[in-house]
C-alpha positions as CSV (number, residue, x, y, z in Angstrom):
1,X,61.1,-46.4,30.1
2,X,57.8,-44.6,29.8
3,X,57.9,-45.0,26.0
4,X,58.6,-48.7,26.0
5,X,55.8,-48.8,28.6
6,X,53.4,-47.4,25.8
7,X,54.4,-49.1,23.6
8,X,54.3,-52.0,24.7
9,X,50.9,-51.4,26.3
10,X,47.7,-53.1,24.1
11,X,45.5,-50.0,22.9
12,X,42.3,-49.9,24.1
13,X,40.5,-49.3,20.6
14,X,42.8,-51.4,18.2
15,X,43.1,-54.4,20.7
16,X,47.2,-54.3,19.6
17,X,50.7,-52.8,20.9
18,X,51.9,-50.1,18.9
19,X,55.2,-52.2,19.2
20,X,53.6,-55.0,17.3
21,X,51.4,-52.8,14.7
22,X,55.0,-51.1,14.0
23,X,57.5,-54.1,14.3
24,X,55.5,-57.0,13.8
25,X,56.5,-59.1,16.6
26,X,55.8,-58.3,20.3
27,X,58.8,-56.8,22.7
28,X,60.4,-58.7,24.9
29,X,61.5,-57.6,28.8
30,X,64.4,-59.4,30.7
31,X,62.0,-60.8,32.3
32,X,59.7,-62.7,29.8
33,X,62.3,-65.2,29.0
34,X,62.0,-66.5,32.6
35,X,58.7,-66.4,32.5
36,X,58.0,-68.3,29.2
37,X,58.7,-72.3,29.0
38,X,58.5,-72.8,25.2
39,X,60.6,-71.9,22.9
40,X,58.5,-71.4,19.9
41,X,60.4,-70.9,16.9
42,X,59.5,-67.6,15.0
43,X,57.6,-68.3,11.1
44,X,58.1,-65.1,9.2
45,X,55.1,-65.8,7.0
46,X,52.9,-66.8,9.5
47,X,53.2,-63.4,11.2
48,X,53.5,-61.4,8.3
49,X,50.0,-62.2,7.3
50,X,49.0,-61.8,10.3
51,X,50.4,-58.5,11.1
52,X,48.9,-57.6,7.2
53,X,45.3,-59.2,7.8
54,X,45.9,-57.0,11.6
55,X,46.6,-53.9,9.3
56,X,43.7,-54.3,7.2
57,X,41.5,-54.1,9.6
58,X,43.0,-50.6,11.2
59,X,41.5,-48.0,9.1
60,X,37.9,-49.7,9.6
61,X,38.4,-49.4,13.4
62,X,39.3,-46.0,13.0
63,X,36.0,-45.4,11.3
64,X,33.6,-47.0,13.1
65,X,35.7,-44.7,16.2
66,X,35.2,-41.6,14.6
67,X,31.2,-42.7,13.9
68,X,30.8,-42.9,17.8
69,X,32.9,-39.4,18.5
70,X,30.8,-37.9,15.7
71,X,27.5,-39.2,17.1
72,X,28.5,-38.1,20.2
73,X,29.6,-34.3,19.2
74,X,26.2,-34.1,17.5
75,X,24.6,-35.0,20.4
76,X,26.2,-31.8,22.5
77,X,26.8,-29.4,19.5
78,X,24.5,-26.5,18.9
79,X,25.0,-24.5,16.2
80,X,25.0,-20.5,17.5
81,X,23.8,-18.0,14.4
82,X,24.3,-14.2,14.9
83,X,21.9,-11.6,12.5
84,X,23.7,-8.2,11.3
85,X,22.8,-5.2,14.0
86,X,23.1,-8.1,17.1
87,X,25.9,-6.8,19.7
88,X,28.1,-10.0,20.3
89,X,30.9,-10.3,22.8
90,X,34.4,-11.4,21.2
91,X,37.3,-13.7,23.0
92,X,40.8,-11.6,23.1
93,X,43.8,-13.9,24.9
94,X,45.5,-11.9,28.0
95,X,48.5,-9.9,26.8
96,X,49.1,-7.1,29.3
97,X,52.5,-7.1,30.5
98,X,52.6,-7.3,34.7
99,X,49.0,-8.2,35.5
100,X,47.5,-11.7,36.6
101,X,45.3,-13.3,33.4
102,X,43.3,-14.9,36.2
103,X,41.3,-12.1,36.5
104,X,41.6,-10.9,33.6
105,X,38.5,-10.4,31.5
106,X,38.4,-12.9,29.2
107,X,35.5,-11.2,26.9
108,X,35.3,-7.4,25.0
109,X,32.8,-6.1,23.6
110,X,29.6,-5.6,22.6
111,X,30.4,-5.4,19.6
112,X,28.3,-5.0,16.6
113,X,27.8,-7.9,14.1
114,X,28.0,-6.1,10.5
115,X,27.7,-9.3,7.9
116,X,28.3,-13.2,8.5
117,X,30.4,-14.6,5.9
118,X,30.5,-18.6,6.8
119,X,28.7,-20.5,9.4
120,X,31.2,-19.8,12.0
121,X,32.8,-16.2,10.8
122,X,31.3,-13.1,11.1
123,X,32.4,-8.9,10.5
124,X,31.7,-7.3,13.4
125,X,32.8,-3.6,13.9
126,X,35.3,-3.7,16.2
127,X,35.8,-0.9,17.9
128,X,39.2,-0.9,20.7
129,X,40.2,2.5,23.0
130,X,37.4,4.4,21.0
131,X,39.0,3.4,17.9
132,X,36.7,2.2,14.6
C-alpha cells in the first residue's frame, strides 16, 4: 500500500506520477470510479504522444535540477588543501568489540601529511600503537 501510495503520488519536480511516467495512464483506486461521472473512452495515440512529448521533457528537468543543487553546493563547499610537514587528524569508523561508539573518538592522529596526490587524497605517515 505504501508503494502504490508513491506511486501514485505527483513528484514534486517532474509535475507527474511515476505510475503514469512508467505505464502511461494514471492508476485507478476503487474508489475513483464512484467518484468520476464520465466515461471517457481511452485514445491510445492521444496518450502516447503525450506520455512521449511528457518524456522528452524529463532529462531537461533533471538538468535544470542538478544546476540549482550544484549552485547550491558551491555556495557551501570549501575546498580544504593540506601542505607536506602539516599534522592532520584522520577519520577511523568504531570497531572495538564491547565498547559504546558513542563515545568513542571518532578522530586519530596527528598525523603527518608526507605528499598530496589529488585534490582530495593525500600520504600521510600513519603511524598506529607506535607502529610506522
Amino acid at each position: 500500500m505504501v508503494i502504490f501510495a508513491y506511486n501514485t503520488c505527483p513528484s514534486s519536480r517532474l509535475k507527474f506520477t511515476h505510475f503514469y511516467l512508467f505505464h502511461g495512464i494514471e492508476a485507478n483506486q476503487p474508489f475513483d470510479n464512484k467518484l468520476t461521472i464520465d466515461n471517457e473512452l481511452f485514445n491510445l495515440t492521444k496518450s502516447s504522444k503525450q506520455l512521449q512529448t511528457i518524456r522528452d521533457t524529463i532529462p531537461k528537468i533533471i538538468e535544470n535540477e542538478q544546476a540549482i543543487q550544484k549552485k547550491q553546493y558551491d555556495q557551501k563547499h570549501k575546498n580544504i588543501n593540506f601542505n607536506p610537514g602539516q599534522k592532520v587528524l584522520i577519520r577511523f569508523d568504531f570497531h572495538e568489540p564491547n565498547k559504546s561508539k558513542k563515545i568513542a573518538n571518532k578522530y586519530r592522529g596527528p598525523f603527518t601529511v608526507i605528499e598530496k596526490l589529488t585534490d582530495v587524497n593525500y600520504k600521510v605517515e600513519l603511524i598506529l600503537r607506535g607502529k610506522k
